[in-house]
C-alpha positions as CSV (number, residue, x, y, z in Angstrom):
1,X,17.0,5.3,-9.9
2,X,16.3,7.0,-6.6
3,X,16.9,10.6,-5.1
4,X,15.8,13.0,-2.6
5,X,13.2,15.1,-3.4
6,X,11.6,18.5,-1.7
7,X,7.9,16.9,-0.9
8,X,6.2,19.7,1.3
9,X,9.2,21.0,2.2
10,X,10.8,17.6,3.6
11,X,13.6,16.0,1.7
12,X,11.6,12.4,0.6
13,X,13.4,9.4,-1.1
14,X,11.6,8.5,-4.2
15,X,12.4,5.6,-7.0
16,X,11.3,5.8,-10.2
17,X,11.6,2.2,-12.6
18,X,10.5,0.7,-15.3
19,X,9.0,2.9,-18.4
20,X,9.6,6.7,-18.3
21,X,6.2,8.1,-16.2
22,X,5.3,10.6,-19.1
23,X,4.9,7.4,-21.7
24,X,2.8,4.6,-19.6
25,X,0.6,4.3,-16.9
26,X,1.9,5.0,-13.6
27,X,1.8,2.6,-10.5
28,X,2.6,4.0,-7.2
29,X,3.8,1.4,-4.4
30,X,3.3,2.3,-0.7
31,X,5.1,0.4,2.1
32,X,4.2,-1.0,4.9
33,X,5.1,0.4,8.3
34,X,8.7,-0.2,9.5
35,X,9.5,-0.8,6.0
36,X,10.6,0.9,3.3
37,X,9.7,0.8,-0.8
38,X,12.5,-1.6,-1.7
39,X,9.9,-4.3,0.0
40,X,7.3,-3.6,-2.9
41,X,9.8,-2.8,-5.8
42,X,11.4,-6.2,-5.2
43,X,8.4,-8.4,-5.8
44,X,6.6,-6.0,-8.6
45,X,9.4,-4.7,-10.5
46,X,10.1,-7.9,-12.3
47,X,6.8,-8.3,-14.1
48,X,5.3,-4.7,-13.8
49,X,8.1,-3.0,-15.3
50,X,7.6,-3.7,-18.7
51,X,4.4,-2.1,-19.2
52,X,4.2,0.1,-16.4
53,X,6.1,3.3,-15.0
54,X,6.7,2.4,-11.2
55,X,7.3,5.4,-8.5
56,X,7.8,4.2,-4.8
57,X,9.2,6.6,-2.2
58,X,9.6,6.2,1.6
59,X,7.5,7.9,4.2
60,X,8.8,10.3,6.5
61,X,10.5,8.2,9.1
62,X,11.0,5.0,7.0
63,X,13.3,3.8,4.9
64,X,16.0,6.7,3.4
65,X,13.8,9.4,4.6
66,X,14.2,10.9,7.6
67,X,12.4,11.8,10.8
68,X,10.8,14.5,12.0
69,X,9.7,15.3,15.5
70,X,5.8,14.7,14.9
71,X,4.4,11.6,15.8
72,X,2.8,9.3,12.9
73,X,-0.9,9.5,11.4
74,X,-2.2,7.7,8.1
75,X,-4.2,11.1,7.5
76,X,-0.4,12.7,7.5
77,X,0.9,9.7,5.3
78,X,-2.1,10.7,3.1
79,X,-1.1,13.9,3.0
80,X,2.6,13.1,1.9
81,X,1.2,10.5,-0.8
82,X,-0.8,13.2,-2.2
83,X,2.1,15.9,-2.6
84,X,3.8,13.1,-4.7
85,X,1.0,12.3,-6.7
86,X,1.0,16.0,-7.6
87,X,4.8,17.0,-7.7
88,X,6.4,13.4,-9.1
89,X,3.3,11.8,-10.8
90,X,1.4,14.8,-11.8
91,X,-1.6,12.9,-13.1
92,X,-3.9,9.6,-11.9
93,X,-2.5,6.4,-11.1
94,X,-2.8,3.2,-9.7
95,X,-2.2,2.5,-6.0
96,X,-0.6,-0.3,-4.7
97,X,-0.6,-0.5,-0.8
98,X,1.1,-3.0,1.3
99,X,-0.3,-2.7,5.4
100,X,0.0,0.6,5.9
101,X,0.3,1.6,2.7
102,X,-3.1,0.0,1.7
103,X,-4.6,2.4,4.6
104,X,-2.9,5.3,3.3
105,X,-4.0,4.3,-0.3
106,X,-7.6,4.1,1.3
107,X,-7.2,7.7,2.9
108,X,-6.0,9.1,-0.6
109,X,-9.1,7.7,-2.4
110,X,-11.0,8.7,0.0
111,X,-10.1,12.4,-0.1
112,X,-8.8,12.6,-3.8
113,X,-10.4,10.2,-5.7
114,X,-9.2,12.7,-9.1
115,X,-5.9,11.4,-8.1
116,X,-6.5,7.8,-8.4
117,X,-7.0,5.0,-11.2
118,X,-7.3,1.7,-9.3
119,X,-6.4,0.1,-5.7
120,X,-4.6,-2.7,-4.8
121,X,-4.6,-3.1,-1.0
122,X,-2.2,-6.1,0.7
123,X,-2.7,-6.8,4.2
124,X,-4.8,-3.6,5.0
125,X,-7.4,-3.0,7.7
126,X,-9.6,0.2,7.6
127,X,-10.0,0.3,11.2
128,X,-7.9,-0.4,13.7
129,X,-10.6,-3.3,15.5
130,X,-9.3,-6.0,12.3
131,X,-6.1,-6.4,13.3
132,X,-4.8,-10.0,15.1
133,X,-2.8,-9.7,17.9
134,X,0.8,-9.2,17.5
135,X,3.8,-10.1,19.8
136,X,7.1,-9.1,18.1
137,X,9.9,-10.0,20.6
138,X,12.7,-7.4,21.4
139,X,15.2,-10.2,20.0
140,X,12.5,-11.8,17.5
141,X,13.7,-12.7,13.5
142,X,11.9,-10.5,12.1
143,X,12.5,-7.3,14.2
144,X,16.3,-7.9,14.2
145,X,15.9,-7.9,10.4
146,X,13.7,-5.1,10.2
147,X,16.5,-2.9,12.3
148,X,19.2,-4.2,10.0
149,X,17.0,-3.1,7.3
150,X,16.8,0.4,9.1
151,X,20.2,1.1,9.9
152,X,21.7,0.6,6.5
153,X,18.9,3.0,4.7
154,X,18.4,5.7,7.5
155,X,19.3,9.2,7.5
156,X,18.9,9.2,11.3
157,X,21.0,6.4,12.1
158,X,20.6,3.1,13.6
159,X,19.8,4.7,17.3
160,X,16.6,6.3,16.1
161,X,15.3,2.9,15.4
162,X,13.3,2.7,19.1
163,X,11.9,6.2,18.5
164,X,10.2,4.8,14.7
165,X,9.2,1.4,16.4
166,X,7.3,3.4,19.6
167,X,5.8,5.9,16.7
168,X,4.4,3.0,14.9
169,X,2.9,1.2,17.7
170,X,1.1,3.5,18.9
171,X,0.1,4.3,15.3
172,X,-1.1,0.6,14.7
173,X,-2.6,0.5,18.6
174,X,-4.9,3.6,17.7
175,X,-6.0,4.2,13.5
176,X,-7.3,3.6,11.3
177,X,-11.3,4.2,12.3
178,X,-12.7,4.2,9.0
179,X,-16.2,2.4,8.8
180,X,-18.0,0.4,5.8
181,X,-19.4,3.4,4.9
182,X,-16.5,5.3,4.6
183,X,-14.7,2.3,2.1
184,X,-18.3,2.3,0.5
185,X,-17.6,5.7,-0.7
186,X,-14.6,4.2,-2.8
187,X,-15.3,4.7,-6.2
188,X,-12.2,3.0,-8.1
189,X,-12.1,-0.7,-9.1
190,X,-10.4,-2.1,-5.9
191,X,-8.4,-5.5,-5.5
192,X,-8.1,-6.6,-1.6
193,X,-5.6,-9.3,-1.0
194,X,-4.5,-10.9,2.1
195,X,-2.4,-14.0,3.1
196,X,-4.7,-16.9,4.7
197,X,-2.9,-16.2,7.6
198,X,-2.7,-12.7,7.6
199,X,-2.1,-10.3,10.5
200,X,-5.5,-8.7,9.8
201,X,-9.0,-10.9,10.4
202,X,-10.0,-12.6,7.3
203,X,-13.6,-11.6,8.4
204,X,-12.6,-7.9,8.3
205,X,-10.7,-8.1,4.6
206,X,-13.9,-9.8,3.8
207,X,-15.9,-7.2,5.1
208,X,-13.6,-4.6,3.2
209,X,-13.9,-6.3,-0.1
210,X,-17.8,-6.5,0.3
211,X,-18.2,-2.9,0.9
212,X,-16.3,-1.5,-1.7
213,X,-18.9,-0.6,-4.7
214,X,-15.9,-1.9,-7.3
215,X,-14.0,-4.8,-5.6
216,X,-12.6,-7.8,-6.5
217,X,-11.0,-10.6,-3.7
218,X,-7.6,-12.8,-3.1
219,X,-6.8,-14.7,-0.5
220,X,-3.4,-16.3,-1.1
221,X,-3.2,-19.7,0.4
222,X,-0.3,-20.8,2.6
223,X,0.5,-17.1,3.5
224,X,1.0,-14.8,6.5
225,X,0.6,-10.8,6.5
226,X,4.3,-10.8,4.1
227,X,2.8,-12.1,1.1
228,X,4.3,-9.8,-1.2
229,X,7.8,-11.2,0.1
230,X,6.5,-14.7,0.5
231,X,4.9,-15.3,-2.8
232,X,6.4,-12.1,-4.9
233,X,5.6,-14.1,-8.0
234,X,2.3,-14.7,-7.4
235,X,1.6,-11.4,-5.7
236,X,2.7,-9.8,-9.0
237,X,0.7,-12.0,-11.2
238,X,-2.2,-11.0,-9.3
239,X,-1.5,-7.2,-9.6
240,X,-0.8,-7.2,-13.3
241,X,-3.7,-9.0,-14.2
242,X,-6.0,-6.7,-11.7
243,X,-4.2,-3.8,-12.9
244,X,-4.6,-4.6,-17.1
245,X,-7.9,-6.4,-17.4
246,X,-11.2,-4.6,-18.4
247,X,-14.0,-3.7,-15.3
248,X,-16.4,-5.2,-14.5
249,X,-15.1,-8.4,-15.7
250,X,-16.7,-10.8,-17.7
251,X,-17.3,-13.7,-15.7
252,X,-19.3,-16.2,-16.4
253,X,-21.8,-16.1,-14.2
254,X,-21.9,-12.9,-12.2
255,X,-24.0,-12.6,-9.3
256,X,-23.1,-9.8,-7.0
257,X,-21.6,-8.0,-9.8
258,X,-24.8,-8.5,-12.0
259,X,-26.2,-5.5,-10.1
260,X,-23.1,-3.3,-11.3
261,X,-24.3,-0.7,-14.1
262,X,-20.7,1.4,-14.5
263,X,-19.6,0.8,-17.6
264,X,-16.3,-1.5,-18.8
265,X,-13.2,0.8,-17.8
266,X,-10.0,-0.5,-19.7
């Protein structure tokens, strides 16, 4: 069931499903930009509910939260991730991160790795150079949807829908600039996925998965950057196995992970 709650002093849409957050492990799903957490909820809830506690809210500016004046930054996004963490979640959890959510799930790891079990990152780029072009006609399918999608959630009304779309392009034009040495510093086991066809440059999600310390791959065949709305099923499957197997796993014949020495972590 969602609300509004006071997160650093801005009222903040949160949803809280599946098992009660005291009793189970928590998962907390970050959107994408333009998008709100209902995307996430929708594909996850169905097969992570059972055994997990999930809590998704919407940044400020997306989804049932409103605007503010300032323009957007994932170090920002971070920063409002982080307050929930500590007022909602008040203890570690998993991350799941679709887009922009995977680069704010980066940015929290990266600054509070106390705060943070394991990462699953969807679609993300940690610096700004691994992103494809994009052309997203005025009239285009999937901007018409994504306004629809904004006008029936916003606090600020349909006609602020230019203002978020501006914010966010510039956002996506100019960060993140995070470096393989930053992402190396990334402690917590770490699944990257990406469609095949994925708005970010297979050769940079490679180059993401092979600097994390802890990582594990999945490119999802047949797939463009909406995976989790594309293949919801699959998407899920991935995440719950990621999510409840031991680390490092126990393949049968390890080679890049041979050199791992951290112990199994349930």
């Amino acid at each position: 069931m969602g609300d509004h709650v006071d997160v650093g002093g801005h009222p903040t849409w949160v949803d809280v499903r599946g098992r009660p957050v005291g009793d189970a492990q928590v998962v907390l799903l970050l959107h994408g930009g333009l998008s709100n957490c209902d995307l996430l909820l929708d594909a996850l809830e169905p097969t992570l509910a059972a055994r997990y506690a999930l809590v998704a809210f919407d940044r400020r500016g997306h989804g049932r939260t409103a605007d503010t004046s300032e323009p957007f930054h994932y170090e920002d996004m971070a920063t409002e991730t982080i307050r929930v963490l500590e007022q909602v979640v008040d203890r570690p959890a998993h991350l799941v991160g679709f887009s922009d959510g995977g680069i704010v799930a980066i940015l929290v790891a990266l600054r509070r790795p106390d705060l943070v079990r394991r990462l699953v990152l969807i679609g993300a780029n940690f610096h700004v150079d691994g992103l494809r072009p994009l052309e997203l006609g005025e009239d285009g399918p999937q901007v018409t949807a994504i306004a629809e999608s904004y006008a029936q959630r916003s606090p600020d009304g349909a006609e602020h829908f230019p203002v978020v779309v501006e914010k966010g392009l510039t956002l996506m034009r100019s960060e993140p600039t995070l470096s393989t040495a930053d992402v190396a510093r990334i402690g917590a086991p770490t699944l990257v996925m990406a469609g095949d066809d994925d708005l970010v440059e297979l050769s940079h999600t490679c180059a993401l998965y092979e600097a994390l310390p802890a990582g594990a791959l999945a490119v999802v065949p047949a797939a463009s950057h909406l995976v989790p709305v594309e293949k919801p099923d699959l998407v899920a499957r991935l995440v719950d196995d990621f999510l409840g197997s031991a680390w490092p796993p126990a393949t049968m014949m390890p080679i890049g992970r041979a050199r791992e020495a951290a112990p199994a972590q349930p």
